[in-house]
Structure formats: structure tokens, C-alpha cells
N, C-alpha and C positions, 0 to 999 in steps of 0.2 A: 916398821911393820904396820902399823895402823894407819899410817901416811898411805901407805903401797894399797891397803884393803879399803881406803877408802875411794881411793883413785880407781880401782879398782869396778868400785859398786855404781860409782861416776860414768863410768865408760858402757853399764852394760845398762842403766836405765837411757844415758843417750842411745844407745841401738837399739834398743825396742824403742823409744819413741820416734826416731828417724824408720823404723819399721812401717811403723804401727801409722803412721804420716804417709809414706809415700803409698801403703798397701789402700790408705781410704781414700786417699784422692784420684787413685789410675781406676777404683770403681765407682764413683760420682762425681758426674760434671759440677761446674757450678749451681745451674740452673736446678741439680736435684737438691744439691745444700741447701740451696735459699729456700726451696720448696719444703725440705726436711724443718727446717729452722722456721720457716715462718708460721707465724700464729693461726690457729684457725680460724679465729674471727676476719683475719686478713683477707683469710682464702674465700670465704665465706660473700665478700662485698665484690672480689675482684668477678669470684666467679657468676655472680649475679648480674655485675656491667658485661660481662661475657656475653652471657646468655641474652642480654635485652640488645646487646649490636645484631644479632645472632639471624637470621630472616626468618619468615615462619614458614615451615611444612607446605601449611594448606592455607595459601593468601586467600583473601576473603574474594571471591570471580567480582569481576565489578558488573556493576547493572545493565540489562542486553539494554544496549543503544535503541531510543524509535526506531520502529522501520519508515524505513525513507514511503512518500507519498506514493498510490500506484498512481501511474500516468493513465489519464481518461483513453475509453475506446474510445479509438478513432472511425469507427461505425457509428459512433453514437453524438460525439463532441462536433462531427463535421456534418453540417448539413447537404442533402445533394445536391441543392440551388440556395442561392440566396436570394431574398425576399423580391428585389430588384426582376431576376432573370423566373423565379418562382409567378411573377403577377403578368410578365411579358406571357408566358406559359398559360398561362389559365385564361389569359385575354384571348389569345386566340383560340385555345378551346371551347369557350361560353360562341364565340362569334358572332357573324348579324342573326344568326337563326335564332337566340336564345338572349342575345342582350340588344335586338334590336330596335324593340320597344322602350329600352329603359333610358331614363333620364342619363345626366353624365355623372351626376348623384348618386342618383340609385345605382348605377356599375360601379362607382365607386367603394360602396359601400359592401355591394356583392364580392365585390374583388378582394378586400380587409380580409372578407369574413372565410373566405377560401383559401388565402393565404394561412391567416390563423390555421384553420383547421388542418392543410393538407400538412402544414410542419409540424402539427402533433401528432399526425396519425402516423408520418412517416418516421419520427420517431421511436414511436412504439412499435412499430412495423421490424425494424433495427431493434430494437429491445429484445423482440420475440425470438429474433433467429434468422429473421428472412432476408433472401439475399442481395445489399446491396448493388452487388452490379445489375441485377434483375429491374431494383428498382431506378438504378440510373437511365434506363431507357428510354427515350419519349413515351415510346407508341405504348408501355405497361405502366405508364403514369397516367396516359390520357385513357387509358381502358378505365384505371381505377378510379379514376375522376370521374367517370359516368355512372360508377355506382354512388359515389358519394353526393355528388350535386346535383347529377342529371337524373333522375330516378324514372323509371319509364319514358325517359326522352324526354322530359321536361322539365324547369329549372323550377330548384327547391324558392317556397318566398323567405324574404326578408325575415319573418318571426322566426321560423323554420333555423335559418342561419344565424341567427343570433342565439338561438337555444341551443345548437351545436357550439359554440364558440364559446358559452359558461360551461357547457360538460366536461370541452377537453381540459379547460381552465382547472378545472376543479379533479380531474382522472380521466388521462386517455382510453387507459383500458375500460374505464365503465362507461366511457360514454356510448348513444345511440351510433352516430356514423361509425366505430370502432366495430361494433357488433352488426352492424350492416354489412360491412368488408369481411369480417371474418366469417357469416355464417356464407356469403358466395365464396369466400374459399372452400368452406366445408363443404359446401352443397355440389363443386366442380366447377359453377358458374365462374370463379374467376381462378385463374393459373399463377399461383407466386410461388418459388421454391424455397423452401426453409433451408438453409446450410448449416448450422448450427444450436444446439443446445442450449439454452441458458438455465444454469443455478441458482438455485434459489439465493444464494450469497451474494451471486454480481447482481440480482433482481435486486438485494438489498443496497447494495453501492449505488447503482443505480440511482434509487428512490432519495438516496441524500444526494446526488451532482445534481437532481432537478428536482429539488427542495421541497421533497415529500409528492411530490404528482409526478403521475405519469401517464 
């Protein structure tokens, strides 16, 4: 009898643990055991390397790139003769009327000095607004050349053109021949069309591509 009730009490703690086993393993996978079972200090380091592989939110924007260089007006960068085709020009304008008294010196030196001058005025001319193909034209180059050089139908002297030639050097826009040409525009006396507006901004760009004069 004690043999039987002990076999007995044997058989019924194996079924409730054979229960009590397969009931907790069909509701947690492994992966929750290890997780029930593991230390929280554990959890605690893993979950930290977690977090630092982790990407952030709100990346830090990286730094706006420079802006790439603007590319120079090409009203402004390109002249409308070059110095070569500019002094052939002006030779035949002065002609035997006006340079036919002069040495080959003294033309020489007249010629420098009108060169210089008409590629700064025609510069600023392009600064202003006014309109290049206007000024591409012979016959509104050689008009304008009679107010600059020929002034009453007679050719400016040497001192005269040397002292134009440190003004432009020094600011087209303030110089004398500059304010010559623009108050005959003003006045109707001479015809140049303005195309465009210039901004106070590109006036500023401007004034650094030709290193503070203008």
C-alpha cells in the first residue's frame, strides 16, 4: 500500500510538471526566455550599443557648398575693337585735317592717348546700360569721338589728353571726357540708347573685375 501511494504521488507530480513545461514553452519563444532571464545590467549595455549603431533623426545639413564664380558680362569682359583695329580707327578719323601738322611723334603719342581714353569711356559706356550694338557702329563711334577729342572741330592739345588719360585711370565715371559725353546725351546733342538697367550690386561686381575703377 505505501509502495502503490507512493507511485502514486510520483506519477502526478510528473504530469503537472510535464504540464506545467510544455504550457510555458508553447507561450515563450526562446528569445523571450533569454530576455526574461537576462540581467538588466546586461540589457542595459546591449541596449546602449543599440542605440549608438542607431542613425540620428535630424543629421547635422552639411555646410552650403561656395557658390560657384559668376561668369563676367560679356558686354563688359569683351571689348568692341581691339587696341590694334581701335588706333587704325581713330587714325583715320583725326586724318590730314587734324593730324597734319603733327610730327609722327606727336600722332603717336595723340593716338596712345585716345586709345586709352576711348576704351575707358566705352567701358563705362557698357557699365551704364547702353547699348552695345549701338556702340558697335562706325559712324556712332566716330560721332562720339568728335565730342571727345574734336571739341568745336578742333583737336584737343597734348596737356589736355594727358590729363584725360590720369582721370580715366584714376574713375571713368568722374572724369571730365565722361561728363562731356553724358551731358550731350542729356542735352539731345548726341543719340545713344540705353537697353538696360544696372544694379547697384553688378555696379558693385563690377568695381572688383576692374580693381576698384571705373
Amino acid at each position: 500500500m505505501m509502495m502503490m501511494k507512493k507511485i502514486k504521488q510520483y506519477l502526478i507530480i510528473l504530469f503537472f510538471s510535464c504540464l506545467v513545461k510544455y504550457s510555458f514553452s508553447s507561450f515563450f519563444d526562446i528569445d523571450t526566455l533569454l530576455a526574461f532571464f537576462t540581467p538588466a545590467f546586461c540589457m542595459d549595455d546591449v541596449g546602449a550599443s543599440s542605440q549608438s549603431s542607431l542613425p540620428t533623426v535630424n543629421p547635422t545639413p552639411d555646410p552650403a557648398a561656395p557658390a560657384e564664380p559668376q561668369a563676367p558680362d560679356p558686354d563688359l569682359s569683351l571689348p568692341l575693337l581691339d587696341d590694334n583695329a581701335r588706333r587704325a580707327e581713330l587714325n583715320e578719323r583725326g586724318g590730314f585735317l587734324h593730324f597734319g601738322d603733327l610730327s609722327d611723334q606727336q600722332k603717336d603719342k595723340v593716338l596712345n592717348a585716345q586709345v586709352k581714353i576711348e576704351r575707358a569711356i566705352e567701358k563705362a559706356l557698357l557699365s551704364d546700360g547702353y547699348s552695345r550694338d549701338e556702340l558697335s557702329q562706325r559712324n556712332k563711334r566716330d560721332e562720339i569721338r568728335g565730342f571727345l577729342f574734336y571739341r568745336n572741330g578742333k583737336l584737343l592739345s597734348m596737356k589736355t589728353y594727358d590729363s584725360y588719360v590720369k582721370e580715366v585711370e584714376l574713375g571713368t565715371h568722374r572724369s571730365q571726357p565722361y561728363k562731356v559725353l553724358i551731358n550731350a546725351i542729356s542735352s539731345s546733342n548726341l543719340f545713344l540708347k540705353k537697353v538696360k538697367k544696372i544694379k547697384r550690386w553688378e555696379l558693385g561686381r563690377q568695381w572688383e573685375q576692374w580693381g576698384g575703377r571705373r
